[in-house]
C-alpha positions in Angstrom: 0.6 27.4 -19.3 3.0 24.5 -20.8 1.9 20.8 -19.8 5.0 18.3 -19.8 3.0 15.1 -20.4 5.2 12.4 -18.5 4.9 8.6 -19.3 6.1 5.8 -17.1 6.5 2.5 -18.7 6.0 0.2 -16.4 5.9 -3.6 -17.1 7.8 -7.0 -18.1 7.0 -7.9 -21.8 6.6 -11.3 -23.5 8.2 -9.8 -26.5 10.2 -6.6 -27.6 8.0 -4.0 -27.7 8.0 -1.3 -30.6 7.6 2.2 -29.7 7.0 5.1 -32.3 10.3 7.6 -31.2 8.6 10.3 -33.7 5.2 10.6 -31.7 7.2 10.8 -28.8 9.2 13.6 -30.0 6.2 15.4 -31.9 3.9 15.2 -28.8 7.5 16.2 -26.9 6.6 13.6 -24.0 8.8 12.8 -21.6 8.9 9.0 -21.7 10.5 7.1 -18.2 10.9 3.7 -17.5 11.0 1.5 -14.2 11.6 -2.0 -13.7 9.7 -2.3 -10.1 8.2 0.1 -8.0 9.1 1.0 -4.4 7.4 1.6 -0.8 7.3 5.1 -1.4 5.4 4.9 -4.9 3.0 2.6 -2.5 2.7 5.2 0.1 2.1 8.1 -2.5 -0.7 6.0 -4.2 -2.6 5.4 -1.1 -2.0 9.1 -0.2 -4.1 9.8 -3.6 -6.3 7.5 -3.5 -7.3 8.4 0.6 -7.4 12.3 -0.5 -10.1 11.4 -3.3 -7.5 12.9 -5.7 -7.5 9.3 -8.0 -10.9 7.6 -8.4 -10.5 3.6 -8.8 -14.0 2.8 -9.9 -13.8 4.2 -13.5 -10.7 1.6 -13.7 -12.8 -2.0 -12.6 -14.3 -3.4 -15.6 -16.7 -5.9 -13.7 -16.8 -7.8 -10.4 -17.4 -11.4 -10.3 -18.5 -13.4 -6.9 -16.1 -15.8 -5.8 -18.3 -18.9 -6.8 -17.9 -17.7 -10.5 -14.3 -17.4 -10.8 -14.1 -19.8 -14.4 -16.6 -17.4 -15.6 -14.4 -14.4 -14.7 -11.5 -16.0 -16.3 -13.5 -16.6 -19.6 -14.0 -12.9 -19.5 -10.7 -12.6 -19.5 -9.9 -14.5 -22.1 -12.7 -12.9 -24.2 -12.2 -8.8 -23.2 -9.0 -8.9 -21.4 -7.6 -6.4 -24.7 -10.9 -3.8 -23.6 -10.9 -4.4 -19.3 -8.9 -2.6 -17.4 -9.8 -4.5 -14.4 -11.7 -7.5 -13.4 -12.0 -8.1 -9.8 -13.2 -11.6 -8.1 -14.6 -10.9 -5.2 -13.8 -12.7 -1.8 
């Protein structure tokens, strides 16, 4: 069985980004792009996430209370390359 391994870039960049054309080829992905998404893509990710089919806990890096939000923000500052998510809670 053939897996087509699709990647959506998704995003605004700062700069220009660089992207290696030869590991796409090699690893024959099929690379798309999208500027914004759209009610449906909203609707299909709460359909996933309702069915149990996506798990969102093994994406939140840490929680911080409310009261501690400059702490969150230094935590930022300091893993923001290595979190995925940091949630303040309200």
């Amino acid at each position: 069985m053939a897996y087509v391994l699709k990647c959506v870039m998704v995003g605004v960049f700062a700069e220009k980004p660089t992207l290696d054309i030869g590991l796409v080829q090699d690893k024959e992905l099929k690379l798309i792009g999208t500027l914004m998404y759209k009610e449906n893509d909203y609707r299909t990710a709460i359909e996933l996430i309702q069915s149990n089919r996506i798990r969102l806990d093994p994406l939140i890096s840490t929680h911080f209370a409310f009261e501690e939000y400059a702490r969150a923000y230094k935590y930022i500052e300091e893993y923001g390359e290595r979190s995925m998510k940091v949630l303040i809670d309200v």
